[in-house]
C-alpha positions in Angstrom: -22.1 -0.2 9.6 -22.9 -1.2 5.8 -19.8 -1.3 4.1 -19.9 1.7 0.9 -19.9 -1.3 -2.0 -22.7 -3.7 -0.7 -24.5 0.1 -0.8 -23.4 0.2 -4.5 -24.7 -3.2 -5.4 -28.1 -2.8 -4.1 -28.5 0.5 -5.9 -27.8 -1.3 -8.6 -30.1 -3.6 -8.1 -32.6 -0.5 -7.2 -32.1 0.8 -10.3 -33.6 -2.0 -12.4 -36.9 -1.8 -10.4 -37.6 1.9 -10.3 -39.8 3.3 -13.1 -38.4 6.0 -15.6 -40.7 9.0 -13.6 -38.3 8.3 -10.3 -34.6 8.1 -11.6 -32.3 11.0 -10.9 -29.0 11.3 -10.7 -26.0 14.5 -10.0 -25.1 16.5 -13.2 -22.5 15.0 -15.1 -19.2 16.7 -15.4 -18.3 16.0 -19.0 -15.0 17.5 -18.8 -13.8 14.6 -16.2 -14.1 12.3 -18.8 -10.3 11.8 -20.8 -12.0 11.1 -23.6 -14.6 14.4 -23.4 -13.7 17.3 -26.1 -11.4 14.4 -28.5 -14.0 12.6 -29.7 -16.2 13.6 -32.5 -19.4 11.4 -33.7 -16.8 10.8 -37.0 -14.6 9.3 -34.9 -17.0 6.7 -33.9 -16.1 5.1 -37.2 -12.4 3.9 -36.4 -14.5 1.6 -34.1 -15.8 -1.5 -35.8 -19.2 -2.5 -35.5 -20.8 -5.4 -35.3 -24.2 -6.1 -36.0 -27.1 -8.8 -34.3 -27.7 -6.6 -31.4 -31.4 -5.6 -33.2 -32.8 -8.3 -31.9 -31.6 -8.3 -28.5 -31.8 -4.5 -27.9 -34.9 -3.9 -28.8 -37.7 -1.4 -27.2 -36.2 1.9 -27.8 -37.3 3.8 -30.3 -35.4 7.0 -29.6 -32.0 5.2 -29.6 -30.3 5.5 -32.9 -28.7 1.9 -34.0 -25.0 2.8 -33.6 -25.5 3.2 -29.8 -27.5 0.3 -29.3 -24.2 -1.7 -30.8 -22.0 0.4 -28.4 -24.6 0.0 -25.5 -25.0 -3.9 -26.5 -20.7 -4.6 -26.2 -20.9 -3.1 -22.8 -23.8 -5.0 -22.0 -24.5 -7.7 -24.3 -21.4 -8.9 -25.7 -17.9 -8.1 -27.0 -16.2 -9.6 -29.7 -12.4 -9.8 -28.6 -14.0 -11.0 -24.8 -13.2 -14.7 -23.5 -16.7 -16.5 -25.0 -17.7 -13.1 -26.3 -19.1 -11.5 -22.4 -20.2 -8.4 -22.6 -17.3 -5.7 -21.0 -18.7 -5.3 -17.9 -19.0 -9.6 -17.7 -15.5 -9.5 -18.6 -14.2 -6.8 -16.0 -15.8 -8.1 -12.9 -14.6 -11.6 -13.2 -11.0 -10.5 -13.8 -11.7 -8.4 -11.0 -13.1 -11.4 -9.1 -9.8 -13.2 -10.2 -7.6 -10.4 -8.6 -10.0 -10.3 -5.6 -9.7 -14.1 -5.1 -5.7 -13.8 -5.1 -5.1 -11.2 -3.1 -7.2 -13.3 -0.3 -4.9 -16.1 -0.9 -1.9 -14.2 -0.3 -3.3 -13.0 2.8 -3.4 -16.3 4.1 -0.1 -17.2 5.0 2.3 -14.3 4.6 5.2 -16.0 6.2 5.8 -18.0 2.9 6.9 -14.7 0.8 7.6 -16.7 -2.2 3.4 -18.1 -2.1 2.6 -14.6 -1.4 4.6 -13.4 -4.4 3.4 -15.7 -6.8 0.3 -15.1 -6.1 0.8 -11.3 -7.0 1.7 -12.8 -10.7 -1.9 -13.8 -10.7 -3.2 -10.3 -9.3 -1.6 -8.2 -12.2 -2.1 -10.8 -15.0 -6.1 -10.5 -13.8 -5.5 -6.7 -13.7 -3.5 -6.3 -17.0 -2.0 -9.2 -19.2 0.3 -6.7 -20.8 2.5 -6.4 -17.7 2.4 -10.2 -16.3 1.5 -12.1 -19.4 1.1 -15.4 -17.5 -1.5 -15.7 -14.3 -4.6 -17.3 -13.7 -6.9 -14.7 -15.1 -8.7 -14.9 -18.6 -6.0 -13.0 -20.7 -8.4 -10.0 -21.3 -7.2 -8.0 -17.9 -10.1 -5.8 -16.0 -8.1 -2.9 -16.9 -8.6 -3.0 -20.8 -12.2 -3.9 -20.0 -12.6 -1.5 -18.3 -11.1 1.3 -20.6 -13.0 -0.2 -23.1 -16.9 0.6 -21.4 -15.7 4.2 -21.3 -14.7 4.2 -24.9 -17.8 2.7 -25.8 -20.3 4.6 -23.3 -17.9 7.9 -25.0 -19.2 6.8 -28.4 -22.9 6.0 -27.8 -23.4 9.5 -25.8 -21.9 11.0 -29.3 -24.3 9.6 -31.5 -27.5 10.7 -29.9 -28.1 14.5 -28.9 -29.9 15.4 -25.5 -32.7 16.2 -26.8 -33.3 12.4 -29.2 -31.7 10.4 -25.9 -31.8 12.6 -23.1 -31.3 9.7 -20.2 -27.9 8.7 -22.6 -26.9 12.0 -22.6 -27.2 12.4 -19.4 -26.1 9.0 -17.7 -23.5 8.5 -20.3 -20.6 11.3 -19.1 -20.9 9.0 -15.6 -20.3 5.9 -17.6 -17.2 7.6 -18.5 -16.2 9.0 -15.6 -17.0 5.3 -13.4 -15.1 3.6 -16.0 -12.4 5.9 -15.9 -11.8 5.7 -12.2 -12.0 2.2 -12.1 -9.1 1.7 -14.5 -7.3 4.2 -12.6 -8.0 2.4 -9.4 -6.5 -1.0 -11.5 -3.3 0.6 -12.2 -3.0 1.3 -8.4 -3.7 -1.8 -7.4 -1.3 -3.2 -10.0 1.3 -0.4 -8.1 0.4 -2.3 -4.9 1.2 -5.8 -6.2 5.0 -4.8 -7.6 5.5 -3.5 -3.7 4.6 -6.9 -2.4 6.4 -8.6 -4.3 9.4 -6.3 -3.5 9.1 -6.4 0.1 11.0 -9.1 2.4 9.3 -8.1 5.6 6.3 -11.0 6.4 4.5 -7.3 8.5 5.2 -5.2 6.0 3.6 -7.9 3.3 0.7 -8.4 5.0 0.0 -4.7 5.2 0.3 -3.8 1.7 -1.6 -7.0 1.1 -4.9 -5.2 3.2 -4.2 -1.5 1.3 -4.8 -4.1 -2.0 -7.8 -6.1 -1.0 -9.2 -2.7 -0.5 -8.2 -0.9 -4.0 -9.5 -3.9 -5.1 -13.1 -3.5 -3.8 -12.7 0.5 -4.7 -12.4 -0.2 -8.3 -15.2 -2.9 -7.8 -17.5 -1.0 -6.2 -16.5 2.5 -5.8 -15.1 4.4 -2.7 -17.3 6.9 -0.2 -14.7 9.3 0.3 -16.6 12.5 1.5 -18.7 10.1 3.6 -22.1 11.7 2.6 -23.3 8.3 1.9 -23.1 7.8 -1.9 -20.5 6.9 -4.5 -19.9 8.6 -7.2 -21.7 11.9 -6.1 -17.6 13.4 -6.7 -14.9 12.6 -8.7 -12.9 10.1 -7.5 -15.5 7.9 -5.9 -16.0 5.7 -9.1 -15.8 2.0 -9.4 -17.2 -0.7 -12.2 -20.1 -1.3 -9.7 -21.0 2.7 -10.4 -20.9 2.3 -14.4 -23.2 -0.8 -14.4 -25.6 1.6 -12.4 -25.8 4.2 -14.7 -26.4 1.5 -17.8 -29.2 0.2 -15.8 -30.6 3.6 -15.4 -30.4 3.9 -19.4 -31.9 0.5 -20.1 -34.7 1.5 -17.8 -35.8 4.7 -18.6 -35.6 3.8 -22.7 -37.8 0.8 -21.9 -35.0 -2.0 -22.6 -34.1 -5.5 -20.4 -30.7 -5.1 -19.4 -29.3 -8.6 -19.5 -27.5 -9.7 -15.9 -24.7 -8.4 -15.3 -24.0 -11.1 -12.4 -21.0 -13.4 -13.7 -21.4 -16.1 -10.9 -23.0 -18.3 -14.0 -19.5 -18.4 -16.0 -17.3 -19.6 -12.9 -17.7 -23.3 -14.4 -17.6 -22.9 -18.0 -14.9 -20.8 -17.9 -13.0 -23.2 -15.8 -12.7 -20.8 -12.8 -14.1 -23.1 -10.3 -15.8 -21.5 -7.1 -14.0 -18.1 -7.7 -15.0 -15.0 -6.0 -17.7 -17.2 -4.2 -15.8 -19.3 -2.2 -14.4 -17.4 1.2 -12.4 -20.8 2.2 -9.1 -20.1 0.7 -7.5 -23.0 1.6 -9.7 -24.6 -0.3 -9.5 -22.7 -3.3 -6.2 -22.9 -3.3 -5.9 -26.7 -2.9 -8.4 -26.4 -6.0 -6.0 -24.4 -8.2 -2.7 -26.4 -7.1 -1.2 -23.5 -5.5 
């Protein structure tokens, strides 16, 4: 059986290649979104804006320049980011970060204390705010991701259905992906606390698999009607699912979404073979743990 997020990544990858004529997609339900009836285009200014996307964003004439700049931090880059990635760059290699750990722990759950410390590295990846020190990049996949729903929130505003209708329409499941993902964070987060409360090597090792797989649910989303999609309902939604609809954006407005793969940064962030390397003895001889 194909597991539900190697589905999501090769839609995404489908995406890219299909021409504008043969994307479709469910009817977004705008009133999932938290943010959906308390946002008004005016309230698109308390967001700053930063220009130099005009270049890079080019191709779309019905786009208004506003949401090219929100499009372009989700995609391009973000200002407050490690090295200035783009949110979605920034959320899936803290989740890569939190992915990597929680393998670690796995490893030898009859050292609690490893397992434990390795959960400080989990949340930190997951949400700086409540474990300030870890082995993540400070920014936390959890404000990254928040922040692709604000800024997918605040493109779809500035562009009526009729001007951008493949924004309008793919936006609200920005939104609602991001959303879910963030949600799916703060579970996983939930899950972390309990394994560093437990002092039962079984009981560790169990919570440990329930977080390796919230993990890969706010990755890459969750099948949980089994029809064979994610996202098709609410509460299916992972990062994967909000990188999907982007591309579908980019592609029917005639733009080159930059990749979104972050394999590239491992070394120059100074993350070694994180996320790629399934040997975790090795990675964590590597990282001194």
């Amino acid at each position: 059986m194909v597991p539900p997020y190697s589905i999501a990544a090769r839609l995404l990858r489908v995406a890219l290649l299909l021409p504008p004529a043969a994307v479709h997609a469910q009817d977004p339900d705008p009133g999932r979104s938290s943010l959906a009836g308390r946002l008004t285009p005016a309230d698109t200014a308390v967001v700053p804006l930063v220009t130099g996307f005009e270049g890079v964003l080019e191709g779309s004439a019905a786009l208004p320049q506003e949401a090219l700049v929100h499009l372009g931090y989700i995609a391009e880059r973000y200002p407050d980011a490690p090295s200035e990635l783009s949110l979605l760059k920034a959320a899936m290699l803290e989740g890569e970060i939190a992915a990597a750990w929680a393998r670690v722990s796995g490893v030898d759950t009859l050292d609690l204390e490893r397992t434990h410390r390795a959960m400080d590295n989990v949340i930190h990846a997951l949400d700086p705010e409540r474990m300030p020190d870890g082995a993540g990049m400070g920014f936390g996949f959890l404000r990254a991701a928040q922040a692709v729903g604000l800024h997918a929130q605040l493109a779809t505003l500035t562009a009526s259905d009729t001007v951008a209708p493949a924004l309008a329409f793919h936006g609200p499941f920005m939104v609602r992906a991001a959303s879910e993902a963030g949600a799916r964070a703060d579970d996983a987060v939930a899950l972390a606390r309990r394994i560093q409360g437990t002092s039962d090597p079984r009981s560790a090792l169990r919570l440990v698999e329930q977080l390796s797989e919230a993990l890969r649910s706010m990755m890459y989303g969750e099948d949980r009607d089994r029809d064979g999609r994610i996202g098709h309902v609410s509460g299916e939604g992972g990062i994967a699912q909000a990188a999907y609809h982007l591309a579908l954006i980019y592609r029917v407005e005639g733009m080159a979404l930059p990749g979104l793969r972050p394999q590239n940064l491992y070394d120059s962030l100074g993350l070694d073979t994180l996320g790629r390397q399934p040997d975790s003895v090795r990675f964590r001889r590597r990282r001194g743990f």
